[in-house]
N, C-alpha and C positions, 0 to 999 in steps of 0.2 A: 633091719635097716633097708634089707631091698625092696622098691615098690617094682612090682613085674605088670607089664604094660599088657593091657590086653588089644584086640585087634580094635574094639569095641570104642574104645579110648582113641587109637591112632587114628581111626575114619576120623575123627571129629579136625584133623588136624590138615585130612586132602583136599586139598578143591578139585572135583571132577570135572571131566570135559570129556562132551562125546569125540567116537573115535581116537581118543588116547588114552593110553593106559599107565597109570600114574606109578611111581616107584614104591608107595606107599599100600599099596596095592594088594600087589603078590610077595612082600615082607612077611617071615612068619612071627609067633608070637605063642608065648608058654602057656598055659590056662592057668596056672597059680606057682608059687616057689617052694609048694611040697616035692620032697623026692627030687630035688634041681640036678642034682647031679645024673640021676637016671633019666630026667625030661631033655636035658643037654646030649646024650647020648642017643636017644631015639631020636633025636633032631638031623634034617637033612641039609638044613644050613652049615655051612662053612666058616663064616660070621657070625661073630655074635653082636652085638649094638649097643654098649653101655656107657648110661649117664654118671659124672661125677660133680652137681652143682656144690663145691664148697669153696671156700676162697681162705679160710683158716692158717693153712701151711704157709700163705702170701703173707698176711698180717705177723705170722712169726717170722718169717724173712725179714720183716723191716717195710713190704712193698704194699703197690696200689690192692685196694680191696676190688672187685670185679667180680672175678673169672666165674661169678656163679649163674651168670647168665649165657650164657656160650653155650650149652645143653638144650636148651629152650629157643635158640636162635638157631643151631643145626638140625634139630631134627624135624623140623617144619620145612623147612626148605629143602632136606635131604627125603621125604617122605614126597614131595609136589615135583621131583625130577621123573624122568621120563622113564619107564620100564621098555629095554628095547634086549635086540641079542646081545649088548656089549654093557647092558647096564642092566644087571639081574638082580630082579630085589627077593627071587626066589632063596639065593645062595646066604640072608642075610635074616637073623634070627632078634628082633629089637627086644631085648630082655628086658631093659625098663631105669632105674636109676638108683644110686646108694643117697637113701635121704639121709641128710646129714646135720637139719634141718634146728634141731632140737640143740645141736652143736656149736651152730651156728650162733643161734640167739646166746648160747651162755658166752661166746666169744665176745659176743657184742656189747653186754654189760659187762665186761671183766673193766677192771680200775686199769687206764693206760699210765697213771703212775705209779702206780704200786710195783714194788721192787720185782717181785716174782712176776709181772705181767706175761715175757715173753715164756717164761718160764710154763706156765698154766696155758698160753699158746698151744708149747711144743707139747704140753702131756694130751690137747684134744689131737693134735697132731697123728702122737701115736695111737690112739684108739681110733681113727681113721686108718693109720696103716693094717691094723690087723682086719679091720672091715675089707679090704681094699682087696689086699692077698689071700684068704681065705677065698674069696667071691673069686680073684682069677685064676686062683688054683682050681677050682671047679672045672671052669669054664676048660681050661688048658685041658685039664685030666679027661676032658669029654673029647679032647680030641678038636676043640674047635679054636678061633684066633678069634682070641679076643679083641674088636675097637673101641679105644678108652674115650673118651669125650669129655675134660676136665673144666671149668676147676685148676688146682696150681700143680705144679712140678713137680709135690711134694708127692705125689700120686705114684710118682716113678720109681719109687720105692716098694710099693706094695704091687705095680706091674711086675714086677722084676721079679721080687720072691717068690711068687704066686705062682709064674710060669717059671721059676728054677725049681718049685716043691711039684709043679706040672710035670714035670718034664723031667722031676731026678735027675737033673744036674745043673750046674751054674751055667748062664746064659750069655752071651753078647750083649751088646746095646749099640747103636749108631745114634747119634742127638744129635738133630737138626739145632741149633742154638748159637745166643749170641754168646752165653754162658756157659760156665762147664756144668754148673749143680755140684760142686766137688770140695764145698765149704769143710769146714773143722767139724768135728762130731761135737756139737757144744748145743744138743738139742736138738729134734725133728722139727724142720720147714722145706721150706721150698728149692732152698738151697741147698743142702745137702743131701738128696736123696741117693744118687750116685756114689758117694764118699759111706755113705750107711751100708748100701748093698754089697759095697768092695770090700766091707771091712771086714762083715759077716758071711762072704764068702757065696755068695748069690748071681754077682756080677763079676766074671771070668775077662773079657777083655771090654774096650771104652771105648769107643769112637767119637769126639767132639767136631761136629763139622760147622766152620764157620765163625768163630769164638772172633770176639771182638778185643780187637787187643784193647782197648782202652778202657774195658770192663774188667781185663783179666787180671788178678794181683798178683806180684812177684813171688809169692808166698808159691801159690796155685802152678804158678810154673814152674818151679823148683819141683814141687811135688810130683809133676806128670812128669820130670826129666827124671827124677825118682822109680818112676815105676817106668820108665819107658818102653817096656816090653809088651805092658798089656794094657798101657795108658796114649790113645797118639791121638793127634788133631791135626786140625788144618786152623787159619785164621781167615775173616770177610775180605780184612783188607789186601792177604799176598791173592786171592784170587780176583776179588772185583778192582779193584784200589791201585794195587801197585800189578795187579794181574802178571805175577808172577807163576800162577798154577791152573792150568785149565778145569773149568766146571766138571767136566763129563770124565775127567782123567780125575779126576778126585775124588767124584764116584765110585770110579771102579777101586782105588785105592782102599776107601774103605769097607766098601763092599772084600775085597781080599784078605783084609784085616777082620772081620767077623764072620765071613760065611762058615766057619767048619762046625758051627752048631747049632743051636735055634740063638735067634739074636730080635731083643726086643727092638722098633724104628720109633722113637720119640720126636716128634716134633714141634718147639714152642714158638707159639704166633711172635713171641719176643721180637723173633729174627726177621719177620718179615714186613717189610717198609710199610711202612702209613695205616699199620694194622690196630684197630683200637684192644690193647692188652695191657698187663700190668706191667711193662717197663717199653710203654712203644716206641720205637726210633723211627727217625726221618731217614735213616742210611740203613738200608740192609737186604736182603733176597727179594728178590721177587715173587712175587703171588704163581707167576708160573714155574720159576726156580724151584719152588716147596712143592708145586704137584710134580715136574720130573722126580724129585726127591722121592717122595711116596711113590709115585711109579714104578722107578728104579727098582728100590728095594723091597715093597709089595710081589713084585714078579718070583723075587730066588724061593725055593722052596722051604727052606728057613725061616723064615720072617712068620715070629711066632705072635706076634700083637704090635699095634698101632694105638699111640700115645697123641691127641693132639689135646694140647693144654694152654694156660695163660692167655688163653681169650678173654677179653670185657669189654664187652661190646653194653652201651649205656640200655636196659632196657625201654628207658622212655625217647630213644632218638630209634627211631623205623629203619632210617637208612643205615646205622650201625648194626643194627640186628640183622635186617639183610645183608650185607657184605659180608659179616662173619658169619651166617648160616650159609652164605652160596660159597664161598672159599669151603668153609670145613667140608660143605660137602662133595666139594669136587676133589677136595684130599681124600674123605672118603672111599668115594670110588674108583677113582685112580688106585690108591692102595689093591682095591678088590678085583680090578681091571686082570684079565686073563692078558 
């Protein structure tokens, strides 16, 4: 399922200009996905760069189909940024993407009334997850931090296991979102990936940063007062709204709450205003809010992979494509940012 990108492929993707040196550039690149595990380990990159164009996990959610263009729209625009001493495309290894391709299309003919619909959703779901986790257990086990590039939520599932089977032991998470992901176990989507990973023992404590109260159900909070020790959040509204809670003091709050082991940063374009994605709001973070975010927690030494997902951006509207290619990839490197 992996296609591994070669450099050969990427040129075709830089616009040159003299005297400048593109980021696309001095990125490195595998020669094929024999031995990946051993190719990752001779590698001198610290990043790795991977694509996840599916939108599968969404349609079993219930939500908008998209997010499988968000891969295609960051890495063009993350490959024509500038190679300088503060933005190294040396430290960044573009491994290539999980097609998913063939998946995709059987989702697309599935019968929407047929009783089992969501049902046959959630089982391509899970044959996504075991692609997903095996691939970031590699990655993690070579030592390297994996950046995910989605595709849905559902993804954070198999981020999660992959680098808790990396790393021998269960992991952290912080979620940048409007949502928790913390639905019933009633099936793999989008929704629930976080409630999966907690359940099997993968995802050790939660961090929700920014949860919108008017999304969240009574259900879901009952539950996080449940587990209140290794379950906590914040909401949009006590910090922007009724600004009740400083931005930068909430940070560090959660940052307190996961540093003491490797801790996944997932961030869904969800939350971020006027963002073309599969649930977009008119009220939520700002575009530069989400890169402090990734900055933040990119810097601690912990921060074992970078999750950004629920992008869809329309491929046939230009200016969609660029806005969420230059956002993603200035979370990109923010995250990477020394």
């Amino acid at each position: 399922m992996l296609k591994v990108y070669t450099k050969e492929l990427l040129d075709t993707y830089i616009n040159l200009r003299k005297g400048e040196t593109k980021f696309g550039e001095r990125v490195t690149t595998l020669a094929a996905a024999d031995h990946l595990e051993t190719a990752l380990q001779e590698s001198n990159a610290k990043y790795v760069l991977l694509g996840i164009p599916e939108d599968i996990g969404i349609m079993a959610n219930r939500g908008k189909a998209g997010a499988v263009t968000a891969w295609k729209a960051t890495l063009r625009l993350l490959l024509n940024t500038q190679h300088n001493a503060v933005n190294n495309g040396k430290r960044v290894l573009i491994l290539g993407h999980l097609d998913f391709s063939e998946w995709l299309q059987t989702a697309k003919k599935l019968d929407t009334n047929a009783l089992d619909y969501y049902e046959q959703l959630s089982s391509l779901v899970s044959k996504i997850d075991e692609e997903v986790s095996y691939l970031i257990f590699q990655i993690v086990k070579a030592g390297k931090k994996p950046i995910i590039i989605g595709g849905g939520h559902n993804n954070a599932y198999g981020n999660i296991k992959g680098t808790a089977l990396g790393t021998s032991t269960a992991i952290n998470v912080v979620n940048f979102d409007a949502h928790t992901d913390f639905r019933s176990l009633e099936g793999r989507h989008s929704g629930n990936s976080f409630s999966y990973a907690f359940k099997y023992g993968f995802l050790q404590k939660y961090f929700m940063f920014g949860l919108h109260e008017n999304y969240t159900s009574k259900k879901v909070f009952n539950t996080l007062e449940e587990y209140a020790d290794r379950l906590h959040y914040n909401t949009f509204e006590s910090i922007e709204i009724r600004q009740e809670q400083g931005y930068t003091f909430q940070l560090h709050r959660a940052l307190d709450f996961i540093k003491n082991c490797p801790f996944g940063v997932e961030i869904d374009c969800d939350s971020i205003e006027n963002i073309p994605s599969s649930a977009m709001t008119p009220s939520g973070f700002s575009a530069n809010q989400a890169r402090a975010f990734a900055s933040f927690f990119g810097k601690h030494k912990n921060a074992a992979y970078l999750h950004l997902c629920e992008a869809a951006p329309n491929e046939n509207d230009a200016d969609e494509m660029y806005r969420v290619g230059k956002l993603l990839s200035y979370l990109i490197t923010d995250f990477m940012r020394k």
